[in-house]
VEXLO-887032 format. One record per residue (C-alpha): residue in three letters; x, y, z. Coordinates in Angstrom, 3 decimals, padded with zeros to 6 digits, m for minus. Each point is the difference from the previous one (the first is absolute). Example, Ala and Ser with C-alpha at 12.3 -4.5 7.8 and 13.67 -1.06 7.14 Angstrom:
// residues 2
("ALA",(012.300,m004.500,007.800));
("SER",(001.370,003.440,m000.660));
//
This chain:
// residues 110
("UNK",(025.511,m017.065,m040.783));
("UNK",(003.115,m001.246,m002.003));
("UNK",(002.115,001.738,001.710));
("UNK",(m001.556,m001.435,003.616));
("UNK",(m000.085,m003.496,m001.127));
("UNK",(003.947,000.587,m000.988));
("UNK",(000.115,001.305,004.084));
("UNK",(000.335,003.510,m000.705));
("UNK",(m001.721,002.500,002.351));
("UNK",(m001.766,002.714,m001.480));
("UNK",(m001.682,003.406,001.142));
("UNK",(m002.366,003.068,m001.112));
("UNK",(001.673,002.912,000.836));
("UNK",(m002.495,002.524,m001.229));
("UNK",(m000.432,003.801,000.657));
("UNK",(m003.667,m001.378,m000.949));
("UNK",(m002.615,m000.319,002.684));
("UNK",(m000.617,m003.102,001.904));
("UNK",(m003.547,m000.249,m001.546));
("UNK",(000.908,000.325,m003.758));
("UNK",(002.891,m002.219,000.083));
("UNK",(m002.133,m002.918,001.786));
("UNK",(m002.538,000.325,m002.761));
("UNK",(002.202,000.372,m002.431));
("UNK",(002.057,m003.424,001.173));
("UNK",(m003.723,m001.882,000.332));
("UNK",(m000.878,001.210,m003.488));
("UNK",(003.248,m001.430,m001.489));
("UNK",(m000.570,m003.037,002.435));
("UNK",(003.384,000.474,001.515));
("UNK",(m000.318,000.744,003.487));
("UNK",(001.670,m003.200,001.076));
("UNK",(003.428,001.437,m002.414));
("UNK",(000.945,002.289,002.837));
("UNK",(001.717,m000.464,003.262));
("UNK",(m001.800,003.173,001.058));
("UNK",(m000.511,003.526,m000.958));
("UNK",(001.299,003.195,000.901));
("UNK",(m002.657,002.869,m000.993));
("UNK",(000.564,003.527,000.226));
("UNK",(m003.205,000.518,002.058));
("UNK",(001.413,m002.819,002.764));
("UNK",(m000.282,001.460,003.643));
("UNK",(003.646,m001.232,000.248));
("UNK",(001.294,001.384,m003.035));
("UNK",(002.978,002.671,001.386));
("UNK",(000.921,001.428,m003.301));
("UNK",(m001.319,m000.059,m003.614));
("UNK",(001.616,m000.239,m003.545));
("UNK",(001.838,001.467,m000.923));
("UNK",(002.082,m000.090,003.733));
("UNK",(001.431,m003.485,m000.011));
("UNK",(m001.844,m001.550,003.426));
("UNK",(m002.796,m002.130,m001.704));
("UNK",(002.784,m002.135,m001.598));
("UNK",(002.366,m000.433,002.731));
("UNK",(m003.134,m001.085,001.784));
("UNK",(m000.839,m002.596,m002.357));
("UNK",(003.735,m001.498,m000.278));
("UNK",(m000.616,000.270,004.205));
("UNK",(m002.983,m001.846,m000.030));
("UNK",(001.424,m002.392,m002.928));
("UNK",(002.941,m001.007,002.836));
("UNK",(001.995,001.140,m003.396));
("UNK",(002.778,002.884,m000.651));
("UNK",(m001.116,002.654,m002.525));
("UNK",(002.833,m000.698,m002.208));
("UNK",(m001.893,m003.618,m000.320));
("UNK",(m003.347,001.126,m001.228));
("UNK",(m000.802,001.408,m003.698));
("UNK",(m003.107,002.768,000.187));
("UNK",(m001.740,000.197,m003.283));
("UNK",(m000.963,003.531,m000.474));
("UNK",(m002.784,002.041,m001.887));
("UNK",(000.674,003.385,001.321));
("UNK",(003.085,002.541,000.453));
("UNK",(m000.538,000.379,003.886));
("UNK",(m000.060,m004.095,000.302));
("UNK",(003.190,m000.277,m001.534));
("UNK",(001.679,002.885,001.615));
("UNK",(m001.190,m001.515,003.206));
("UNK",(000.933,m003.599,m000.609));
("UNK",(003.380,001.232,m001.444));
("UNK",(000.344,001.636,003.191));
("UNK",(m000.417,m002.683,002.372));
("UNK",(002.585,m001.853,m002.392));
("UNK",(m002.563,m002.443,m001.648));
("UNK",(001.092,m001.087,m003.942));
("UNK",(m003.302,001.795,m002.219));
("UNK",(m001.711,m000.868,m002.826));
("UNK",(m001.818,002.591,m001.299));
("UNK",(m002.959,m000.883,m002.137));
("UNK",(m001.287,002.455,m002.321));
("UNK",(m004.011,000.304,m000.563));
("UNK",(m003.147,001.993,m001.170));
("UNK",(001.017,002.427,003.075));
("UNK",(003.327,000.388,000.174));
("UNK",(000.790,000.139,m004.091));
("UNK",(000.611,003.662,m000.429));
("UNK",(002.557,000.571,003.419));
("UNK",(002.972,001.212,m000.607));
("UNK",(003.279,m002.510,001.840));
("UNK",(002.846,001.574,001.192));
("UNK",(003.368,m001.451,m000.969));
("UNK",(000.290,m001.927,002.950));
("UNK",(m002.876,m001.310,000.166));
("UNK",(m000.410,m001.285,m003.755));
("UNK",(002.002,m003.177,000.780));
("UNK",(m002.919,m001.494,002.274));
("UNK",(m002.256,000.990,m002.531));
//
């Protein structure tokens, strides 16, 4: 919501499906944080993570450039595939992800 009120768009970009990440949003009561989402099981969606389509579309749909967004990342395939479409990464480390191994070139973002 902070970064809204300081007019900064923001998206779910989620290899997640539609379902979960709606509940998940209402059960952290921030469904109104997001611009929209773009969900792995989406009709629409041409490619999936780790293939770098689902972030160009959001920088698309954002009217931005990919090199003007920042993806914050949980998982090696989301931050090969915003890497890819040429999106600064944060990777964020949790319960999940703890115990993967990062490649050298990938260990900066991390």
């Amino acid at each position: 919501r902070e970064l809204r009120a300081a007019g900064l768009r923001c998206a779910v970009v989620s290899s997640g499906s539609r379902g979960y990440i709606e509940k998940a949003l209402a059960a952290l009561g921030l469904v109104d944080a997001f611009d929209f989402i773009i969900a792995g099981d989406d009709p629409d969606c041409a490619q999936h993570k780790p293939q770098p389509w689902p972030y160009l579309e959001a920088a698309r749909r954002l009217g931005l450039q990919p090199a003007q967004c920042v993806a914050f990342e949980d998982s090696l395939s989301g931050i090969r595939s915003a890497q890819g479409a040429g999106l600064r990464v944060v990777g964020v480390r949790c319960a999940a992800n703890g115990g993967c191994e990062v490649a050298p070139a990938e260990a900066a973002t991390l």
